[in-house]
BASEVEX-220240 format. One record per residue: residue in three letters; x, y, z of N, C-alpha, C in turn. Coordinates in Angstrom, 1 decimal, decimal comma. Layout:
<nodes>
<node "ALA"; <X; Y; Z>; <X; Y; Z>; <X; Y; Z>>
...
</nodes>
This chain:
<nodes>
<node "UNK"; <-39,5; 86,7; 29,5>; <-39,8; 85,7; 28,6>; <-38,6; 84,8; 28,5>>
<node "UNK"; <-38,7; 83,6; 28,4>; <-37,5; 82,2; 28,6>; <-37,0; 82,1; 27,0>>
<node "UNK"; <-35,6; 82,2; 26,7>; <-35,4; 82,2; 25,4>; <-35,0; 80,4; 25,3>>
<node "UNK"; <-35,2; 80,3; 24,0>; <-35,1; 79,0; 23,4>; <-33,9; 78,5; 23,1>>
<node "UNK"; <-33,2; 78,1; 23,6>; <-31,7; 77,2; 22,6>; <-32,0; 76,7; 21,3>>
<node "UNK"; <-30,7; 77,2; 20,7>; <-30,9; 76,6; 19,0>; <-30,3; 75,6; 19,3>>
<node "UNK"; <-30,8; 74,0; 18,5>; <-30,5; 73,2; 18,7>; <-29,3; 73,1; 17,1>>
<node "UNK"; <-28,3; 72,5; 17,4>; <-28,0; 72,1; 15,8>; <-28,5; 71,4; 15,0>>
<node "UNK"; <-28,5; 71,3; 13,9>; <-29,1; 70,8; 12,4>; <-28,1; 69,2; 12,0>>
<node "UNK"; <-28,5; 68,4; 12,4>; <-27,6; 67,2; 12,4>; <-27,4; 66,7; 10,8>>
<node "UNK"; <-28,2; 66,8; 10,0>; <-28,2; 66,9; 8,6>; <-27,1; 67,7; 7,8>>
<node "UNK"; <-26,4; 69,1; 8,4>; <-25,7; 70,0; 8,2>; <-24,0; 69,3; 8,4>>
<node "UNK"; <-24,2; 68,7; 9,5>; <-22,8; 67,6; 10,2>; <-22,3; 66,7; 9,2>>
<node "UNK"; <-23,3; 65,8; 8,6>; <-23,7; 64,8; 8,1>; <-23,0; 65,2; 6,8>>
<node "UNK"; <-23,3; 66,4; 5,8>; <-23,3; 67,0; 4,9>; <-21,2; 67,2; 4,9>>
<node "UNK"; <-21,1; 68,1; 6,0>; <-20,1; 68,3; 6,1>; <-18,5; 67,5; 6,3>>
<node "UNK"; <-19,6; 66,0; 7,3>; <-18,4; 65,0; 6,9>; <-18,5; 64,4; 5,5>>
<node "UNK"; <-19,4; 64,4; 4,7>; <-19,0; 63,1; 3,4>; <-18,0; 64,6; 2,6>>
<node "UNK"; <-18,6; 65,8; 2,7>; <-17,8; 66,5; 1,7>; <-16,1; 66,2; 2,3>>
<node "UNK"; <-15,5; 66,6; 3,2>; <-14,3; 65,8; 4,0>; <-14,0; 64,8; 3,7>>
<node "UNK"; <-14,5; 63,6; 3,6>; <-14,2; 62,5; 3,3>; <-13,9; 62,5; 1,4>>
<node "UNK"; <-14,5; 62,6; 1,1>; <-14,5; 63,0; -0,7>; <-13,2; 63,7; -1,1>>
<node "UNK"; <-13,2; 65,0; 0,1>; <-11,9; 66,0; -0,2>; <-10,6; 65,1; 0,0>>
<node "UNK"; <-10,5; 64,3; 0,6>; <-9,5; 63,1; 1,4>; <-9,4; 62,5; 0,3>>
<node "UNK"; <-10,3; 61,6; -0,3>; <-10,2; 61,0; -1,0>; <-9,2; 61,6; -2,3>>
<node "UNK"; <-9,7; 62,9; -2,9>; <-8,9; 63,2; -4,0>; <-7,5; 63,8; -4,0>>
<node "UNK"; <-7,3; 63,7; -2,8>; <-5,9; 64,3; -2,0>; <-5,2; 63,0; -2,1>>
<node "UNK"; <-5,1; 62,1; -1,4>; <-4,8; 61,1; -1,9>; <-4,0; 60,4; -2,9>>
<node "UNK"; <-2,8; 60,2; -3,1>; <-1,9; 59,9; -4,0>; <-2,2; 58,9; -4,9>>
<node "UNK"; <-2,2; 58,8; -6,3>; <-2,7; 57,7; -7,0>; <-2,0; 56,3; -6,7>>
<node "UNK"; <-2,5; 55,1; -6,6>; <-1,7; 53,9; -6,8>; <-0,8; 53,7; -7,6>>
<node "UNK"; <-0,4; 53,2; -7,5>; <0,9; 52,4; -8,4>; <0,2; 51,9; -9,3>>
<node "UNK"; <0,2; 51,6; -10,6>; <0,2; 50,1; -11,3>; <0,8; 48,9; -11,8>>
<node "UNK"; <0,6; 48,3; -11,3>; <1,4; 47,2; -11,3>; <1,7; 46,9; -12,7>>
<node "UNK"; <3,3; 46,7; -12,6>; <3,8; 46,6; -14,6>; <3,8; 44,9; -14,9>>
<node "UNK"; <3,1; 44,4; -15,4>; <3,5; 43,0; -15,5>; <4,9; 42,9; -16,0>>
<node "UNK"; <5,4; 41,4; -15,4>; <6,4; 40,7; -15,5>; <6,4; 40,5; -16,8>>
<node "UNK"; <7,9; 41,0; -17,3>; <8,1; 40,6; -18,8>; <8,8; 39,3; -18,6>>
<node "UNK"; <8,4; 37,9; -19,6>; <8,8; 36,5; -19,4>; <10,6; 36,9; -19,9>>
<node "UNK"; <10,8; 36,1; -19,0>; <12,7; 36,2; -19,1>; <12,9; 34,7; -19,8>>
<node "UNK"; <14,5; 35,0; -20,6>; <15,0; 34,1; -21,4>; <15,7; 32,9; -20,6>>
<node "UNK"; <15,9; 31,8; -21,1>; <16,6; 30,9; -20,3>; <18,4; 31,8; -19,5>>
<node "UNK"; <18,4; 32,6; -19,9>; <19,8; 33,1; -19,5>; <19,4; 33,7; -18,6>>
<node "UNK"; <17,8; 34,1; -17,9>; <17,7; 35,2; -17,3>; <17,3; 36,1; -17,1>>
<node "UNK"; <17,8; 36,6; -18,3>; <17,3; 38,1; -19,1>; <15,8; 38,6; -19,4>>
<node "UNK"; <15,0; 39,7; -19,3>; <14,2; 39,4; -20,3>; <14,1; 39,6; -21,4>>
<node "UNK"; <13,2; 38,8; -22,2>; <13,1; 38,5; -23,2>; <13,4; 40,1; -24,4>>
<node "UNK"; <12,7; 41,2; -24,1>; <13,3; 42,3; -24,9>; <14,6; 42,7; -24,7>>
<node "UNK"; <15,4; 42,7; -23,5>; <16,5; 42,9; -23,5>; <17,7; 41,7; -24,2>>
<node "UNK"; <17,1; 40,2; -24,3>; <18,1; 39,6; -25,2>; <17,7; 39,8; -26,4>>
<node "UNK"; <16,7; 40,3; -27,2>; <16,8; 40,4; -28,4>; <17,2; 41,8; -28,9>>
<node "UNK"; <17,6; 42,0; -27,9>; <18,3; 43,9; -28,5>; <19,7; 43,7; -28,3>>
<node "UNK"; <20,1; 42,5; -27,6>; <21,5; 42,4; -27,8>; <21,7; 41,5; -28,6>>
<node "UNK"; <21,0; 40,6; -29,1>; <20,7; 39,9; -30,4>; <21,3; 40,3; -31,7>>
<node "UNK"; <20,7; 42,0; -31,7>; <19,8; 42,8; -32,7>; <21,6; 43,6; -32,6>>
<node "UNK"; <22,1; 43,8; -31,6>; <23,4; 44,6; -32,0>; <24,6; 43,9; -32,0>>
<node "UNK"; <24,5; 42,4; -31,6>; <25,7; 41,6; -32,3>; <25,5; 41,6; -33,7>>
<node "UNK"; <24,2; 41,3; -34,2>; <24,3; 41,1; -35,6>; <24,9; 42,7; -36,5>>
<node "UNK"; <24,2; 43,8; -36,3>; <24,4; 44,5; -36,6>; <25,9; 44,7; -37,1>>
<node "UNK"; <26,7; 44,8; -35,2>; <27,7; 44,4; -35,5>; <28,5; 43,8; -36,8>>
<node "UNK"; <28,2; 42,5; -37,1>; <28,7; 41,8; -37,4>; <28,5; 42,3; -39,0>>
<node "UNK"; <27,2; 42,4; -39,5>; <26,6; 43,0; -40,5>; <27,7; 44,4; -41,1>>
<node "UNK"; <28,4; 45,4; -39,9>; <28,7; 46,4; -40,1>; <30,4; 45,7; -40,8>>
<node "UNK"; <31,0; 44,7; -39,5>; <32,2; 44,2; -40,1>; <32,7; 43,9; -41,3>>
<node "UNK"; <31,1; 43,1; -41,7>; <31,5; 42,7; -43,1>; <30,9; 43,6; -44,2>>
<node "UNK"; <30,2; 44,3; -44,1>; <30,5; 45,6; -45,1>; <31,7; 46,4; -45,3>>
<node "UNK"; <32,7; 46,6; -44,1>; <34,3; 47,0; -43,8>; <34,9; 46,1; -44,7>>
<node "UNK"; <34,5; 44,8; -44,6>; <36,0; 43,9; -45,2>; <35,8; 43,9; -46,5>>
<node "UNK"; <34,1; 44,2; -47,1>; <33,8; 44,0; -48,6>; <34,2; 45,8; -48,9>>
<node "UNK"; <34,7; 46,7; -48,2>; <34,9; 47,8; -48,7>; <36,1; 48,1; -48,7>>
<node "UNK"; <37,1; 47,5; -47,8>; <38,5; 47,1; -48,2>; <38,7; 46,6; -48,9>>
<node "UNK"; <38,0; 45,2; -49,5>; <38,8; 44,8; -51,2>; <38,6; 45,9; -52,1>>
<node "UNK"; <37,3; 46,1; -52,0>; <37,0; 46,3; -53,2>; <38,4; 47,9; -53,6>>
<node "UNK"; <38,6; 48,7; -52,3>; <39,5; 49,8; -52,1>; <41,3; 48,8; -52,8>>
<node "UNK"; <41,3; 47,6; -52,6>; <42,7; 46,9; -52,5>; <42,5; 47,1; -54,3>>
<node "UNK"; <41,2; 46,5; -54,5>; <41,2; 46,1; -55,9>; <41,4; 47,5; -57,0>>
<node "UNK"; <40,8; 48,7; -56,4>; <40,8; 49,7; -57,2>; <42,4; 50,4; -57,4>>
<node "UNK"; <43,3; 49,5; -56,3>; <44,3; 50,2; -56,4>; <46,0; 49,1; -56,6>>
<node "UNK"; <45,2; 48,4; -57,2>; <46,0; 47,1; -57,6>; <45,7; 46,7; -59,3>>
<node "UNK"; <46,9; 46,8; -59,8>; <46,9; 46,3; -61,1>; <47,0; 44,4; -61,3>>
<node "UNK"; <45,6; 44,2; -61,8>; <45,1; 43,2; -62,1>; <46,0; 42,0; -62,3>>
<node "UNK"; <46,9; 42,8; -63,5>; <47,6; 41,6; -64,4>; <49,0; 41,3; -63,6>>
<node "UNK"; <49,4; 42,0; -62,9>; <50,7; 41,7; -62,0>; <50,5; 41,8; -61,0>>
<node "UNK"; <49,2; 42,2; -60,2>; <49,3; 42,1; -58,8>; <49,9; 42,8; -58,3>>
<node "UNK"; <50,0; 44,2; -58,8>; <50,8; 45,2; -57,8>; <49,8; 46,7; -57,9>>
<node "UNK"; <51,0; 48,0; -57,1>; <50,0; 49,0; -56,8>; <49,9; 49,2; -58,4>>
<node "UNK"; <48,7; 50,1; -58,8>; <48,7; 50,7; -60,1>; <49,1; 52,1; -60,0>>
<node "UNK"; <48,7; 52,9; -60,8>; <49,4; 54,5; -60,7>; <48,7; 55,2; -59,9>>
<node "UNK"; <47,1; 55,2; -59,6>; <46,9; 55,6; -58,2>; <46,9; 55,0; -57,1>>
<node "UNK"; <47,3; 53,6; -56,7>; <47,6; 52,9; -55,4>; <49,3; 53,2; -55,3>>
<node "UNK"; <50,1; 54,0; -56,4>; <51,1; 53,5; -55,7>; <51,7; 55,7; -55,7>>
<node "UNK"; <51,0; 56,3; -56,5>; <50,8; 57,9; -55,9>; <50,1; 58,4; -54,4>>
<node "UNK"; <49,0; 57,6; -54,1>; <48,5; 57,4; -52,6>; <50,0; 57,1; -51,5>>
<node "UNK"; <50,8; 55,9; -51,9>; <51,6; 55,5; -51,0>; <53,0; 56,4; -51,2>>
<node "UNK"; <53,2; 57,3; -52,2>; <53,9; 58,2; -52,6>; <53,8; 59,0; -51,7>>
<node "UNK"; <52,9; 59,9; -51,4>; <52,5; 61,1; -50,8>; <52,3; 61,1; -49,5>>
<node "UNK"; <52,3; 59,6; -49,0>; <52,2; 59,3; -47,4>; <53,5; 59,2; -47,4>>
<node "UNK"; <54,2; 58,4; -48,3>; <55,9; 58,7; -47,6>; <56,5; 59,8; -47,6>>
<node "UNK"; <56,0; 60,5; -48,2>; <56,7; 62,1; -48,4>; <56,4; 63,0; -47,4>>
<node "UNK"; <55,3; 62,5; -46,8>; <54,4; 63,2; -45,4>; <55,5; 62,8; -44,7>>
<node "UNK"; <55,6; 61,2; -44,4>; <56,5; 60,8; -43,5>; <58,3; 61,2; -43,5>>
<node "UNK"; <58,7; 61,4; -44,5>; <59,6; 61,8; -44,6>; <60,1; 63,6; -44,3>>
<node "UNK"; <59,2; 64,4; -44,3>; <59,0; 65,2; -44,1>; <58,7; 65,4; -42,6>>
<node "UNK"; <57,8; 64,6; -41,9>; <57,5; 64,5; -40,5>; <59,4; 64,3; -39,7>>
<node "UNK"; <59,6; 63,1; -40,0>; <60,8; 62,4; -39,7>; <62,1; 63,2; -40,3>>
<node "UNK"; <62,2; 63,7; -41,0>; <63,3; 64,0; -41,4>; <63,9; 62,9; -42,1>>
<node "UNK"; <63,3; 61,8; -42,7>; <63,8; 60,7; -42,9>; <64,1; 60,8; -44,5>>
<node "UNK"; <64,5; 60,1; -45,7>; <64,8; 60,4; -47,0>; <64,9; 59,5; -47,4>>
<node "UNK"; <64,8; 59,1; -48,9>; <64,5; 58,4; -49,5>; <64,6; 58,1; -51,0>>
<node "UNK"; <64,5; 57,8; -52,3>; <64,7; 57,5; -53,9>; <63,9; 57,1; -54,4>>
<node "UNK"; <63,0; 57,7; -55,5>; <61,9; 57,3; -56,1>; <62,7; 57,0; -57,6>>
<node "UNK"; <62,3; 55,6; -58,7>; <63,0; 55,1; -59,6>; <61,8; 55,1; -60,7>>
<node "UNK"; <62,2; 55,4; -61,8>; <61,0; 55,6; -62,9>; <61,8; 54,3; -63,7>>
<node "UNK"; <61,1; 53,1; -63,9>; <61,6; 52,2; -65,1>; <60,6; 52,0; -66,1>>
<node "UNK"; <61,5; 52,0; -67,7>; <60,8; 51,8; -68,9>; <61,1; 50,8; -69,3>>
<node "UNK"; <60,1; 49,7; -69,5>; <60,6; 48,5; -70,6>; <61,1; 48,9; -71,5>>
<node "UNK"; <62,5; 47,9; -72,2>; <62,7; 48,5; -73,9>; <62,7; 47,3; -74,5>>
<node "UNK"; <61,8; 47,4; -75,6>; <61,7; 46,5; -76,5>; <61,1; 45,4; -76,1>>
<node "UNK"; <59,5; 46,2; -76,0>; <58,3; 45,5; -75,7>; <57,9; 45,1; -76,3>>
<node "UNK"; <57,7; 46,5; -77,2>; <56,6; 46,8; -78,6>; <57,2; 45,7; -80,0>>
<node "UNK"; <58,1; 45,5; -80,3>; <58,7; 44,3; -81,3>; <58,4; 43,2; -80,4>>
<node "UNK"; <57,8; 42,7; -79,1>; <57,8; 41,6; -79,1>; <56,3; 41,3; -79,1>>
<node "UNK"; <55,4; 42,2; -78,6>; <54,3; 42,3; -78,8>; <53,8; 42,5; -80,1>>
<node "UNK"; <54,4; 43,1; -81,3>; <54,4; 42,8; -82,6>; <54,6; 41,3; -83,0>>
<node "UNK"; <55,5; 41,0; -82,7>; <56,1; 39,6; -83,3>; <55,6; 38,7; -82,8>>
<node "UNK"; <54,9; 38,6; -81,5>; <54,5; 37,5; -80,7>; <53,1; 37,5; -80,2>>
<node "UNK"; <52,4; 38,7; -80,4>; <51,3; 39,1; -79,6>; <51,6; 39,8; -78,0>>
<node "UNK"; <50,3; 39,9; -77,4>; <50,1; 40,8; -76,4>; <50,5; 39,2; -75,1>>
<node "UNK"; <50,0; 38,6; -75,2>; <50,1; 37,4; -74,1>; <51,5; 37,4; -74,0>>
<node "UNK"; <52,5; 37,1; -75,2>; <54,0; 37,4; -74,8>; <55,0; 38,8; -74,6>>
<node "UNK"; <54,2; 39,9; -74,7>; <54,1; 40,9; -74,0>; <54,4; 41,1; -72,2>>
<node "UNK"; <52,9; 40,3; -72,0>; <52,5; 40,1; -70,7>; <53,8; 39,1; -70,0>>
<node "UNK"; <53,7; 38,3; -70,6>; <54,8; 37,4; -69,8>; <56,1; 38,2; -69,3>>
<node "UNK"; <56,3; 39,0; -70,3>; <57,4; 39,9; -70,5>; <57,5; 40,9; -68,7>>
<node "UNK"; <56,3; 41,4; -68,7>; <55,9; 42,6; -67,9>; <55,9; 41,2; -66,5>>
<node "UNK"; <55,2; 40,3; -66,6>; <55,6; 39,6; -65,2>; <56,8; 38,9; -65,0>>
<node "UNK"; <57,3; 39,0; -66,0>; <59,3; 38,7; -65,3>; <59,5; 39,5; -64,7>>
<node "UNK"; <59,5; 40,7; -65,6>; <60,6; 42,1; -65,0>; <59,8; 42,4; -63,4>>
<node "UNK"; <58,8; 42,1; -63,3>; <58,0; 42,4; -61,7>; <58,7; 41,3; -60,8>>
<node "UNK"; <58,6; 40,5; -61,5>; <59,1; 39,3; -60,9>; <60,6; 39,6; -60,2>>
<node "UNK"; <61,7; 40,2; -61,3>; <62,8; 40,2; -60,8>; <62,7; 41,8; -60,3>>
<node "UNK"; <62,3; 42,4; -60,3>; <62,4; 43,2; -59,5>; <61,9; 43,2; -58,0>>
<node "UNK"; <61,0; 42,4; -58,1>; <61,0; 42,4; -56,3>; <61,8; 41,4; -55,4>>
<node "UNK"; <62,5; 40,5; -56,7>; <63,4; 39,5; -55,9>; <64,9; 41,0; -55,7>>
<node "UNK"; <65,0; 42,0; -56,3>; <65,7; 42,8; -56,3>; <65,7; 44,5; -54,8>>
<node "UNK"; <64,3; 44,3; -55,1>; <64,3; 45,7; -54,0>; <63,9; 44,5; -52,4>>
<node "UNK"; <63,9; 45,4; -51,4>; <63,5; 45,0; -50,0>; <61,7; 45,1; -50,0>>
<node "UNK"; <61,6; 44,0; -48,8>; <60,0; 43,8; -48,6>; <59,6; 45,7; -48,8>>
<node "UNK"; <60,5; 46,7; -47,5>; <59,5; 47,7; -47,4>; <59,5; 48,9; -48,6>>
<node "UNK"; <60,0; 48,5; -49,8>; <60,0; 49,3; -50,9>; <58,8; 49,1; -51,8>>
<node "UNK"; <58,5; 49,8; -52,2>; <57,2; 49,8; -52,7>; <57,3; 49,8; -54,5>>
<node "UNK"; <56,6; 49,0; -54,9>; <56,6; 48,8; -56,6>; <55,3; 49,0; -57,4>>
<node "UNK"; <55,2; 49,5; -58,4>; <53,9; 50,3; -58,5>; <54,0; 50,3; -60,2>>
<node "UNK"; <53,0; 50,0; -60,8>; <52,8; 50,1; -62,2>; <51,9; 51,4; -62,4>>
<node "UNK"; <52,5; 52,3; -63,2>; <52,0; 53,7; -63,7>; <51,4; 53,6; -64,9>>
<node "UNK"; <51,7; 52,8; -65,8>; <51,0; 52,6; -67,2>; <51,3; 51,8; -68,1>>
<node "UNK"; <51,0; 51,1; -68,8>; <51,9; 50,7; -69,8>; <52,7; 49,6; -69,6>>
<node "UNK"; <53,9; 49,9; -69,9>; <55,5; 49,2; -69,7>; <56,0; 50,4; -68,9>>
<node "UNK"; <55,5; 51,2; -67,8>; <56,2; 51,6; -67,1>; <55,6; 51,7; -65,5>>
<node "UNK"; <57,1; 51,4; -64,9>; <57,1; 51,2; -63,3>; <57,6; 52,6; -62,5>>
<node "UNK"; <57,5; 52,3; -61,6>; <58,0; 53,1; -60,4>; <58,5; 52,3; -58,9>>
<node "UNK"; <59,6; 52,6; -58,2>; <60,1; 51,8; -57,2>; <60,3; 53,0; -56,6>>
<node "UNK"; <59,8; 52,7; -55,0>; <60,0; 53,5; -54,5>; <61,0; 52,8; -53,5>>
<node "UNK"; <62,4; 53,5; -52,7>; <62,9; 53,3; -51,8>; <63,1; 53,7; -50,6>>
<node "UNK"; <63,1; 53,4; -49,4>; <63,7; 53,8; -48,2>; <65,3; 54,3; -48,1>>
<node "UNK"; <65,1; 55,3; -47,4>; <67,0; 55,4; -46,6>; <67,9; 54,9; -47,4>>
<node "UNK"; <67,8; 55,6; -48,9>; <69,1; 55,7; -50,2>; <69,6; 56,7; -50,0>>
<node "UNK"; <71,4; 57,0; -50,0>; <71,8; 58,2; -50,8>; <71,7; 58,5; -51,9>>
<node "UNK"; <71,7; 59,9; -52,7>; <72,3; 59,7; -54,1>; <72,8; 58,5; -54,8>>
<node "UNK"; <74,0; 58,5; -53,9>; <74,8; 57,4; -54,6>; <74,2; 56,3; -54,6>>
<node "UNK"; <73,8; 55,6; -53,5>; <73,3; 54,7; -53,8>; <71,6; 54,4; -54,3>>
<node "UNK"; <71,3; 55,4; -54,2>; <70,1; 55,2; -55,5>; <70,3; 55,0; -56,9>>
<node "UNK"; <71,4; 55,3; -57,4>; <71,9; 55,3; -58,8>; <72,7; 54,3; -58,8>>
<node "UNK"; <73,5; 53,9; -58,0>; <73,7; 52,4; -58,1>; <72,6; 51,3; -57,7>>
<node "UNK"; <71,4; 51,8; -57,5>; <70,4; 50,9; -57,3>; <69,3; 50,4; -58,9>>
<node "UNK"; <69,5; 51,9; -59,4>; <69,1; 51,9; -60,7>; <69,9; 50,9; -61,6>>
<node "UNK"; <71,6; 50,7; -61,5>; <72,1; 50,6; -62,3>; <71,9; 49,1; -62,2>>
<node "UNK"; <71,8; 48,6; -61,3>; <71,6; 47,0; -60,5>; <70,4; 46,7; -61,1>>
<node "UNK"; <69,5; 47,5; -61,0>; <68,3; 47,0; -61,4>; <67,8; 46,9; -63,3>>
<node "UNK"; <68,5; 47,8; -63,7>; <69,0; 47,6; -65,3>; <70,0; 46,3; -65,7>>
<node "UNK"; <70,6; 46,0; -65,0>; <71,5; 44,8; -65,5>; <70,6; 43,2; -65,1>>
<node "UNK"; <69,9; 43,7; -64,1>; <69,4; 42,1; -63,8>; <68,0; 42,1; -64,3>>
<node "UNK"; <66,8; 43,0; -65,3>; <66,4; 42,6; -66,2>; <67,0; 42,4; -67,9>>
<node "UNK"; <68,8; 42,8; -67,6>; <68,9; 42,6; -69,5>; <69,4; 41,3; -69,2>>
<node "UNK"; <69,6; 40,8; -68,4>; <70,2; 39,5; -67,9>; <68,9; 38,4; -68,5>>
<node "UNK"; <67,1; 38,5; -68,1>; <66,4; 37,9; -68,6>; <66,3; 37,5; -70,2>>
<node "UNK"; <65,8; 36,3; -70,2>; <65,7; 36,0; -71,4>; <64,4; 34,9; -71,6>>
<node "UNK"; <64,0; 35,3; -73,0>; <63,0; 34,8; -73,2>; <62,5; 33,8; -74,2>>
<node "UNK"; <62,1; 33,1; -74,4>; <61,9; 32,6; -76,1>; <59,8; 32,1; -76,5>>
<node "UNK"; <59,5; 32,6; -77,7>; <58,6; 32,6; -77,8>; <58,5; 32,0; -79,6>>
<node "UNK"; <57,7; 31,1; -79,3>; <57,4; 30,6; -81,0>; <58,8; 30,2; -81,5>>
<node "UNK"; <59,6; 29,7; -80,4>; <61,0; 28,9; -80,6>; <62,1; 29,9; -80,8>>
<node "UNK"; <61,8; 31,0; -80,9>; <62,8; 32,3; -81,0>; <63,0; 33,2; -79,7>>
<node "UNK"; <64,2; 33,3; -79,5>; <64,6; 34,1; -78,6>; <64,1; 35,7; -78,7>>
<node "UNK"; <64,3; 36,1; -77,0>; <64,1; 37,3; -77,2>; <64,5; 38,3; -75,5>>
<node "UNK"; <64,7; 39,2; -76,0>; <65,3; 39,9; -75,1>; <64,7; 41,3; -74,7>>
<node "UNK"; <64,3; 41,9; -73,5>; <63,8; 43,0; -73,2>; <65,2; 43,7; -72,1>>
<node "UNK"; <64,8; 45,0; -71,4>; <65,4; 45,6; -70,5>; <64,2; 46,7; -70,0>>
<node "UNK"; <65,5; 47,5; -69,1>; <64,3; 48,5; -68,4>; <65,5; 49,8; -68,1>>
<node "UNK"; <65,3; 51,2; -68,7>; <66,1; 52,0; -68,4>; <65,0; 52,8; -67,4>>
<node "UNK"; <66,1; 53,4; -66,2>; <65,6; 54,0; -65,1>; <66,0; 55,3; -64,8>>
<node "UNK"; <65,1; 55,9; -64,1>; <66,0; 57,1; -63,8>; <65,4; 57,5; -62,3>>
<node "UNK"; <66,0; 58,3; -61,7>; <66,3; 58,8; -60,3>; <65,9; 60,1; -59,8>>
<node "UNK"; <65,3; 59,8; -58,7>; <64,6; 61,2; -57,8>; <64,9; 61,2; -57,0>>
<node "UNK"; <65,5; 62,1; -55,9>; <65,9; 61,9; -54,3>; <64,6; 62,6; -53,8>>
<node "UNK"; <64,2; 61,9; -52,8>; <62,7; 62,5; -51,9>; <63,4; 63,0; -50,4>>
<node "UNK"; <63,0; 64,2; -50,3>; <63,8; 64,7; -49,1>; <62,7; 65,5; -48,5>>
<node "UNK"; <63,3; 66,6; -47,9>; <62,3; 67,4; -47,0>; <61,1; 68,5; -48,2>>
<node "UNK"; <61,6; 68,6; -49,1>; <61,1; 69,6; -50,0>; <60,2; 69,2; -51,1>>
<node "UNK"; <60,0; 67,7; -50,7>; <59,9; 66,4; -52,2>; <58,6; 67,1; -52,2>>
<node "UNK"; <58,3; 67,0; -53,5>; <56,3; 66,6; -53,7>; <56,0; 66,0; -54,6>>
<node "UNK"; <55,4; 64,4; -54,4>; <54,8; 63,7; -55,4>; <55,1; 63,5; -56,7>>
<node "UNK"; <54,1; 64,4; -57,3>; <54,2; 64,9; -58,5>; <55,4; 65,4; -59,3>>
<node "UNK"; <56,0; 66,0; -58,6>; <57,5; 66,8; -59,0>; <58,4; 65,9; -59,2>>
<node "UNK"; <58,0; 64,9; -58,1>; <59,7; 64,0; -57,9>; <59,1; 62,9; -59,1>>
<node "UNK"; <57,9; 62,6; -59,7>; <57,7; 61,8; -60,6>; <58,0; 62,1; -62,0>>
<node "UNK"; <57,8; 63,5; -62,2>; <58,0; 64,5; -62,8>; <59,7; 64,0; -63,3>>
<node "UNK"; <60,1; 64,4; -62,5>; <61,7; 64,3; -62,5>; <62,2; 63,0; -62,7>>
<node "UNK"; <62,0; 62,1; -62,1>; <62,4; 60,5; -62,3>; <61,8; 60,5; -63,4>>
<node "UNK"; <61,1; 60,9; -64,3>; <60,3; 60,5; -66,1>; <61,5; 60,7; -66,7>>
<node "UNK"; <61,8; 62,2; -66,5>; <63,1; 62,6; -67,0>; <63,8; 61,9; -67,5>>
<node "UNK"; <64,7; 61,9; -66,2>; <66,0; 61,2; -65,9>; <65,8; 60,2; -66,8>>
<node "UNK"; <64,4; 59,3; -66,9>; <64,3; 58,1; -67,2>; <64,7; 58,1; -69,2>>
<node "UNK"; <63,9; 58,9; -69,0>; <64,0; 59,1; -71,1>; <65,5; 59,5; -71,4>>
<node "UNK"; <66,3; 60,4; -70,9>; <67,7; 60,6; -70,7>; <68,4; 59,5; -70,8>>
<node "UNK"; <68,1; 58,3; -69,9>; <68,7; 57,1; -69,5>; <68,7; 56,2; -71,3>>
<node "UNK"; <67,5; 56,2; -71,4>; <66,9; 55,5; -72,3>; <67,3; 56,2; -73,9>>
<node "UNK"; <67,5; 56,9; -74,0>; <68,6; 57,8; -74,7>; <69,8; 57,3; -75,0>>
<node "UNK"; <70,7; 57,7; -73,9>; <71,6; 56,6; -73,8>; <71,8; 55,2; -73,5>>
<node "UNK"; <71,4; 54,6; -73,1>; <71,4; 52,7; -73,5>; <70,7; 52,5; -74,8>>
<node "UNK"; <70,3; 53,6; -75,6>; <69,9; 53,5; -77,2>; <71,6; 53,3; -78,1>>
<node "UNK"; <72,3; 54,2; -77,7>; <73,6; 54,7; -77,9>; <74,9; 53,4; -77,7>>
<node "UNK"; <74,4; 53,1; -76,2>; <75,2; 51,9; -75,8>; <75,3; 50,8; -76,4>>
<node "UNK"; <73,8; 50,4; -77,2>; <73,7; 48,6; -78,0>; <74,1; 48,8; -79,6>>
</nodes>
């Protein structure tokens, strides 16, 4: 008996390439998509990139001037109004950094406690405005008296503090004493009458061991002592 050849199934082929082709297909790497062109600024740039440098100059600038309104207002909290100098905590701040520094350095220095005398009778007799006048002489001649880098500081009241650089002993207390003669030297006249103030001081040496407090502590002293005696003296 003659056997038959199987013929193939052409439908079976047919089947087998589209699935191939389909398989191809999802194999196949996705396209790209095209990112549209962001419109650029006359400089170039585009347009989101200059408005974010826009956006951090201002900032900037925004940040600057909150700095410079946070420095006054820091200058003001530590400045006495009526004379324009440090008050008792702008000039305790500058205390304590010299003492650091002095201590860093090995460097030294004289802290000066001054009391007005014979305020209070003129501020009785005259009021507080001739008071005041009073308190901006003696500032006045005291800084025509110490150096630019000495520091002068109102603590309260009718009382100062001077701070100095690179004094000895000695010459810290002849600095005191200088500075007691060239306010009794002022004079004043109010409501056509004369009148006369001073300022007795006293002395602290700031050295390696100084602290703040202590050495102000101690120039009070000295100061009322002083003032004690030029009670004595007139």
């Amino acid at each position: 008996m003659a056997m038959k050849k199987k013929t193939r199934s052409t439908g079976s082929g047919s089947s087998k390439r589209r699935k191939s082709a389909v398989a191809g297909r999802k194999a196949a790497p996705p396209r790209a998509r095209r990112r549209k062109a962001q419109p650029a600024s006359p400089s170039g740039l585009p347009v989101a990139s200059t408005d974010a440098r826009s956006t951090v100059r201002r900032l900037r600038t925004e940040l600057a001037q909150a700095q410079k309104r946070i420095d006054e207002l820091q200058a003001h909290a530590d400045t006495d109004f009526l004379l324009d100098i440090l008050n008792r905590r702008g000039f305790e701040r500058e205390l304590n950094r010299s003492i650091a520094y002095i201590k860093r350095y090995h460097a030294g220095g004289a802290l000066i406690v001054l009391d007005v005398d014979r305020l209070k009778p003129i501020n009785d007799a005259f009021g507080h405005a001739a008071g005041d006048e009073v308190l901006k002489a003696v500032v006045a001649e005291l800084q025509r008296q110490v150096r630019s880098s000495d520091v002068i500081g109102r603590l309260g009241g009718d009382e100062f503090a001077i701070l100095l650089w690179h004094l000895s002993e000695t010459d810290a207390h002849a600095k005191a004493a200088a500075l007691e003669q060239a306010i009794d030297r002022l004079r004043f006249v109010f409501r056509g009458r004369a009148a006369t103030a001073g300022v007795s001081a006293g002395v602290a040496l700031l050295g390696a061991h100084a602290e703040a407090g202590k050495a102000l502590e101690e120039a009070d002293r000295a100061m009322y002592v002083r003032k004690a005696q030029r009670r004595h003296e007139t």
